[in-house]
C-alpha atoms as an extended CHARMM CRD file, in Angstrom:
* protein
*
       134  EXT
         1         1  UNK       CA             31.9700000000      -18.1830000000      -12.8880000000  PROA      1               0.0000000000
         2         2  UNK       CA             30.4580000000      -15.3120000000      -10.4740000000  PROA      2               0.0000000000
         3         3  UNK       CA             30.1710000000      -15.9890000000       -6.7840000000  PROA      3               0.0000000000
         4         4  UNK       CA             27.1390000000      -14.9230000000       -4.7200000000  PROA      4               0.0000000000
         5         5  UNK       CA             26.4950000000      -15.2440000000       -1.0040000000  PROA      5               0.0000000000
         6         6  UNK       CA             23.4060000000      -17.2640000000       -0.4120000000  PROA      6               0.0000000000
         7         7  UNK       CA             21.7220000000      -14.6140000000        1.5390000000  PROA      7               0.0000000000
         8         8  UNK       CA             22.5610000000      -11.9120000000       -1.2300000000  PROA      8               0.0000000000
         9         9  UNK       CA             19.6470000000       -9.6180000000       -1.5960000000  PROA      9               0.0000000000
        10        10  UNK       CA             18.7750000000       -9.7420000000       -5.4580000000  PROA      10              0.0000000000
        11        11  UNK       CA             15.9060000000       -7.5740000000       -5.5650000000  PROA      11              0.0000000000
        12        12  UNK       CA             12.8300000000       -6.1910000000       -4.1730000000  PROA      12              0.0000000000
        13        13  UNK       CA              9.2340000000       -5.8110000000       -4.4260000000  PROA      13              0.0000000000
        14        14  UNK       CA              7.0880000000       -3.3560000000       -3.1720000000  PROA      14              0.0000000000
        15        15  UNK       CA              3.3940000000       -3.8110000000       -2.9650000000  PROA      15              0.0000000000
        16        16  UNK       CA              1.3050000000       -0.7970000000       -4.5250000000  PROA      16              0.0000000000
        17        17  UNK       CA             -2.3770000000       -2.0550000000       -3.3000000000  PROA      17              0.0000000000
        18        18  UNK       CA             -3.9370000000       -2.0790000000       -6.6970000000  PROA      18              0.0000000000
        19        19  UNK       CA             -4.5670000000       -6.1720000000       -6.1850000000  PROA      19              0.0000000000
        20        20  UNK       CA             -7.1220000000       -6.2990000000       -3.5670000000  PROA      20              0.0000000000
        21        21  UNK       CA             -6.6310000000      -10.3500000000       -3.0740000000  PROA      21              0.0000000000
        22        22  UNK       CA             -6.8810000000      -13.3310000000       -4.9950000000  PROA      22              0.0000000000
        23        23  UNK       CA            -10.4630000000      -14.2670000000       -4.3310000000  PROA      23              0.0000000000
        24        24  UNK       CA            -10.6760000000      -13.5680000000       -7.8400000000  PROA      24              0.0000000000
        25        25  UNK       CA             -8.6800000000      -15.2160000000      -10.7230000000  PROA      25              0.0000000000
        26        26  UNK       CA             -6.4550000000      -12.4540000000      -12.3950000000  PROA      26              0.0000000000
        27        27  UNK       CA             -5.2780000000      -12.7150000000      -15.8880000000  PROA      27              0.0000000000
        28        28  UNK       CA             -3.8940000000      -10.3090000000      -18.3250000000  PROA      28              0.0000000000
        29        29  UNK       CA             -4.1750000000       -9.3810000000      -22.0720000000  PROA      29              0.0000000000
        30        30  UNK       CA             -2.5160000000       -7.3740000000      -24.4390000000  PROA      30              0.0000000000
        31        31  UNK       CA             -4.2160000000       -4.1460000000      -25.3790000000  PROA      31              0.0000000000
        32        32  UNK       CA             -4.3670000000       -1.8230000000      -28.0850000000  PROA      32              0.0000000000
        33        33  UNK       CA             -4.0770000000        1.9070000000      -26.9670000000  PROA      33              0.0000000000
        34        34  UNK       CA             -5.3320000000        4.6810000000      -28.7950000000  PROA      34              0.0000000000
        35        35  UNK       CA             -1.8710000000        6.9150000000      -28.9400000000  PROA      35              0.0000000000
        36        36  UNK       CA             -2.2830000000       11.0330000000      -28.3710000000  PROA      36              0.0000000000
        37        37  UNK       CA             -3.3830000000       10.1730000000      -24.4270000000  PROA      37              0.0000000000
        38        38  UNK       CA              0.5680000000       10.9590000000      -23.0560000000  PROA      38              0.0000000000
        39        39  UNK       CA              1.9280000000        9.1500000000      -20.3280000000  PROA      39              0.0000000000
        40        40  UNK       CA             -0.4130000000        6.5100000000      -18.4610000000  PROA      40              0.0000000000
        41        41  UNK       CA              0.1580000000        4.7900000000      -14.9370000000  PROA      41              0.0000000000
        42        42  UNK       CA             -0.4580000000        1.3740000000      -13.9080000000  PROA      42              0.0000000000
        43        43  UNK       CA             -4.2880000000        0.8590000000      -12.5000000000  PROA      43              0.0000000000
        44        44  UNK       CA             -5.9700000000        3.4870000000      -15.2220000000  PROA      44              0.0000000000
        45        45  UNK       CA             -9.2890000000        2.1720000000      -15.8740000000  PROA      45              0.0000000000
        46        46  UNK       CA             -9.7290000000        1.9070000000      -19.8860000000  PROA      46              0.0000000000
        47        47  UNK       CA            -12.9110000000        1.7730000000      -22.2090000000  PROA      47              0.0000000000
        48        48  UNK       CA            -13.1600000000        0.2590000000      -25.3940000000  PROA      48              0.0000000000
        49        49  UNK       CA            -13.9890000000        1.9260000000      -28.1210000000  PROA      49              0.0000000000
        50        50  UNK       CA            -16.7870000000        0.9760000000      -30.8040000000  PROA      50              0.0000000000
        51        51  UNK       CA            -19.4540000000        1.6030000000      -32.5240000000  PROA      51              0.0000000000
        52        52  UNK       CA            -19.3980000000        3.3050000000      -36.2100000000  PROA      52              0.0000000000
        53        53  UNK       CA            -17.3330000000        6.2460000000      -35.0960000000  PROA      53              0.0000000000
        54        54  UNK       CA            -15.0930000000        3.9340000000      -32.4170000000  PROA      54              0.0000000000
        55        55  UNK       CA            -11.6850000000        2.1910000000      -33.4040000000  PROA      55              0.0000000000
        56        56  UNK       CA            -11.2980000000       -0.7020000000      -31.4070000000  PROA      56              0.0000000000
        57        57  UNK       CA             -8.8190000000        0.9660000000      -29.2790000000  PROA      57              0.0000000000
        58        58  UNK       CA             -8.5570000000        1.6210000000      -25.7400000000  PROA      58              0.0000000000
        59        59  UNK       CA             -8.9280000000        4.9940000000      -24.0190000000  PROA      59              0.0000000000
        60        60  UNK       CA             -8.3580000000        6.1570000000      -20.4520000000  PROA      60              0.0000000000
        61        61  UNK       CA            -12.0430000000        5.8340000000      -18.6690000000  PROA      61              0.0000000000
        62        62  UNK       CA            -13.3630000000        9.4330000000      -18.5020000000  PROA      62              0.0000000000
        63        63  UNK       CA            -13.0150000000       10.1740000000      -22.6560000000  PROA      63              0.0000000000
        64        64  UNK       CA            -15.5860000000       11.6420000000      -24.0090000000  PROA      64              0.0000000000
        65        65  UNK       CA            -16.6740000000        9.9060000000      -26.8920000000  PROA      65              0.0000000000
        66        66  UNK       CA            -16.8510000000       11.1860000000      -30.4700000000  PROA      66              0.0000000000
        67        67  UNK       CA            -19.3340000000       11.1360000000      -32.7930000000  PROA      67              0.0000000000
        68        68  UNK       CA            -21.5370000000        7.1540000000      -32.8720000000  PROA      68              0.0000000000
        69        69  UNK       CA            -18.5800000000        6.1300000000      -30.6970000000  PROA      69              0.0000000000
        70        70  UNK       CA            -19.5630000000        3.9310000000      -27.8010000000  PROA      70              0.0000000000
        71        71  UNK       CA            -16.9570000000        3.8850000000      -24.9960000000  PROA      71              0.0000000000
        72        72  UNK       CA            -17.2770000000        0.5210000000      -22.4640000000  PROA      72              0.0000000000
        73        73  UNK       CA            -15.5050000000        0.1850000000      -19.6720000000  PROA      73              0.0000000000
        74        74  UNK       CA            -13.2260000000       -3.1940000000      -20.5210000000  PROA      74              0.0000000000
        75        75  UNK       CA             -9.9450000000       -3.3910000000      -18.1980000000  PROA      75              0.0000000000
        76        76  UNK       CA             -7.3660000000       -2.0260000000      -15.9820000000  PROA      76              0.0000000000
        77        77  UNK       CA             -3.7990000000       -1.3940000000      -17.2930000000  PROA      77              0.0000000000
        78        78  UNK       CA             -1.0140000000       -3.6550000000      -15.7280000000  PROA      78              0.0000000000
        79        79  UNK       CA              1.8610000000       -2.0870000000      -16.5140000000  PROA      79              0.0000000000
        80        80  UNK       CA              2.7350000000        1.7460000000      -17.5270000000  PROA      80              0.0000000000
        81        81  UNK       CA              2.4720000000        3.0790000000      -20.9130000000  PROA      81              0.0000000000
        82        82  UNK       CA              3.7510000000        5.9660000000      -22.7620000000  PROA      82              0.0000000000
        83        83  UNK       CA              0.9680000000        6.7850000000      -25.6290000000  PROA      83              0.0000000000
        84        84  UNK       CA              2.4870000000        9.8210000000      -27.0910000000  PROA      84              0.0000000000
        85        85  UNK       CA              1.1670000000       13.2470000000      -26.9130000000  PROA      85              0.0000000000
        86        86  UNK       CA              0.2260000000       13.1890000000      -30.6080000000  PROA      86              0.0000000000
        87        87  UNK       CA             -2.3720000000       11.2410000000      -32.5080000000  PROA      87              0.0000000000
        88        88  UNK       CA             -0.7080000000        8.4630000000      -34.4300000000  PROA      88              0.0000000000
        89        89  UNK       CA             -0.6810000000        4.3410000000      -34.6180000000  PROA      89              0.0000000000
        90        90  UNK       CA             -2.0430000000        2.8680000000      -31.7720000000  PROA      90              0.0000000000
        91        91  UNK       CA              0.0520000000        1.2760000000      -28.3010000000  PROA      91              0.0000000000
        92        92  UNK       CA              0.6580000000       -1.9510000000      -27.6160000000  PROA      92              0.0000000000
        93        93  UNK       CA             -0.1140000000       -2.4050000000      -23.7620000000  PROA      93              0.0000000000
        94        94  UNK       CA             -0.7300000000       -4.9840000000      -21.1250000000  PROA      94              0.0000000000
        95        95  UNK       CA             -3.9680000000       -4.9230000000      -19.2960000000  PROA      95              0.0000000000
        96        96  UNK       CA             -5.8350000000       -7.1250000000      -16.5770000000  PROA      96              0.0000000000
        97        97  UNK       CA             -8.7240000000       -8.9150000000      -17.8060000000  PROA      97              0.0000000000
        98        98  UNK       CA            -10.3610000000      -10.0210000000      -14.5210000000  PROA      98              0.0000000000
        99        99  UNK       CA             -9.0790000000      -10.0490000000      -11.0420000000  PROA      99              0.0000000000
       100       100  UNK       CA            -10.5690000000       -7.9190000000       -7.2120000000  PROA      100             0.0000000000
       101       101  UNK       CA             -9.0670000000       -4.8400000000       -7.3810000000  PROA      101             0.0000000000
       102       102  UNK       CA             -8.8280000000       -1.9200000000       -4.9250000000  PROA      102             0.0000000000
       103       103  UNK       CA            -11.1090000000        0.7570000000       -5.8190000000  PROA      103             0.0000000000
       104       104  UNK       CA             -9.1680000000        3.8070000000       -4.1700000000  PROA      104             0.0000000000
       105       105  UNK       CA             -6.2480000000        2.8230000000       -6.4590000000  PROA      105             0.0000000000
       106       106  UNK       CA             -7.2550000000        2.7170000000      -10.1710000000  PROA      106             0.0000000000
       107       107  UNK       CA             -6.8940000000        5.9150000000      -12.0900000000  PROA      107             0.0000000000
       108       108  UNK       CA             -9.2730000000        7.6660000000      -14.9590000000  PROA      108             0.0000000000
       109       109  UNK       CA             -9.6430000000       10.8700000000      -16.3530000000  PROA      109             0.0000000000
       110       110  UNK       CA             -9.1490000000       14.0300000000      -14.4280000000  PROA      110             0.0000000000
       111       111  UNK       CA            -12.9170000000       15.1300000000      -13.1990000000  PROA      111             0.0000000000
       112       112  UNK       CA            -14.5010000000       11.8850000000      -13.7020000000  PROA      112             0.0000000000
       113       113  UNK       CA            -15.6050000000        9.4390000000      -11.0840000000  PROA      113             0.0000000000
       114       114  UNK       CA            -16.1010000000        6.4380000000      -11.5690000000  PROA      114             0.0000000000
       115       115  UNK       CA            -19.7920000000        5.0050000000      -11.3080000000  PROA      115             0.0000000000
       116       116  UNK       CA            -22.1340000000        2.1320000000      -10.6510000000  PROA      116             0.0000000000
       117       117  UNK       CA            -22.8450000000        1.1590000000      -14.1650000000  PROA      117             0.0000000000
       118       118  UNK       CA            -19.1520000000        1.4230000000      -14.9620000000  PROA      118             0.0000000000
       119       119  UNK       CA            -18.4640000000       -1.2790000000      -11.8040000000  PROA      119             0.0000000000
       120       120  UNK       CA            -21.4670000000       -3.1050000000      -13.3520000000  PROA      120             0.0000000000
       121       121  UNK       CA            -19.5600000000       -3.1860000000      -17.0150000000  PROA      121             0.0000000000
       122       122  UNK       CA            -16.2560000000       -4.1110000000      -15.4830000000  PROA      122             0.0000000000
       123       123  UNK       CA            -17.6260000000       -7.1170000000      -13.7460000000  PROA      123             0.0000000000
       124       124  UNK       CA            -19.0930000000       -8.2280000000      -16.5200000000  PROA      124             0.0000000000
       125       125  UNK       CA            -15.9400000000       -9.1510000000      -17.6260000000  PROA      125             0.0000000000
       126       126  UNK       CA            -14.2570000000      -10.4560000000      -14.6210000000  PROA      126             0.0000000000
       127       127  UNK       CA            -13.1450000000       -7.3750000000      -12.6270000000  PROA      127             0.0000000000
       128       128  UNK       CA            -14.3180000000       -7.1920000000       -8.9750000000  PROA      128             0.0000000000
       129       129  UNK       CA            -13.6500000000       -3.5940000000       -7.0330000000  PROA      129             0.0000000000
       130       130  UNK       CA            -13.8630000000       -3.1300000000       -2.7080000000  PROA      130             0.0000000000
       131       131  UNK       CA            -12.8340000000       -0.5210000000       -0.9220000000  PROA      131             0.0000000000
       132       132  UNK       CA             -9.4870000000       -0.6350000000        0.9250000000  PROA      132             0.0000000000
       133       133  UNK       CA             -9.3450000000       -0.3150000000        4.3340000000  PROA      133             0.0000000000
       134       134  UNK       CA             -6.9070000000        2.6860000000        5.3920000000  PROA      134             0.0000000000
């Protein structure tokens, strides 16, 4: 048997400012990830896709969608995921369902902002946005 010291630091945890507060309920959900979209961080906004062209697969918010695709803004990735850089089976990730979440801090595509109707499709399902205060 090991011995520890009682005031033995065991780890830490650093707060990244993605979770605004916990006005909000947050839960999570596992996701399926299209692969081919490389490395992605925690916070990227994703969009389901559907529709006749769509696969039922997430995609980092920003995509542009193929032919009778529809991409919908759906969650926020909780926890990083490396998709591959080639097309291929899809990625297994975890993603938060709901929760108030600090706008300045989630990620999508390079060149694309995210807008009001986007906000509008993510609360539909639970997720609240503000604006940090730096």
């Amino acid at each position: 048997m090991s011995k520890r010291m009682l005031n033995e630091t065991l780890g830490t945890l650093e707060y990244d400012g993605l979770i605004y507060d916990g006005r909000h309920p947050v839960d999570v959900k596992t996701v399926k990830i299209r692969a081919g979209q490389g490395e992605l961080a925690r916070g990227t906004v994703l969009a389901l896709s559907s529709g006749a062209g769509g696969d039922n697969a997430m995609v980092i918010l920003g995509t542009t969608a193929g032919e009778n695709e529809t991409l919908t803004p759906d969650c926020i990735l909780a926890e990083p995921v490396d998709t591959g850089g080639e097309a291929g089976d899809p990625v297994i990730g975890v993603a938060y369902r709901s929760g108030h979440f600090t706008r300045q801090k989630l990620i999508v595509k390079e060149s694309y902002t995210l807008s009001a109707s986007d906000e509008a499709e993510l609360r539909k399902g639970g997720i609240y946005l503000s604006d940090a205060v730096i």
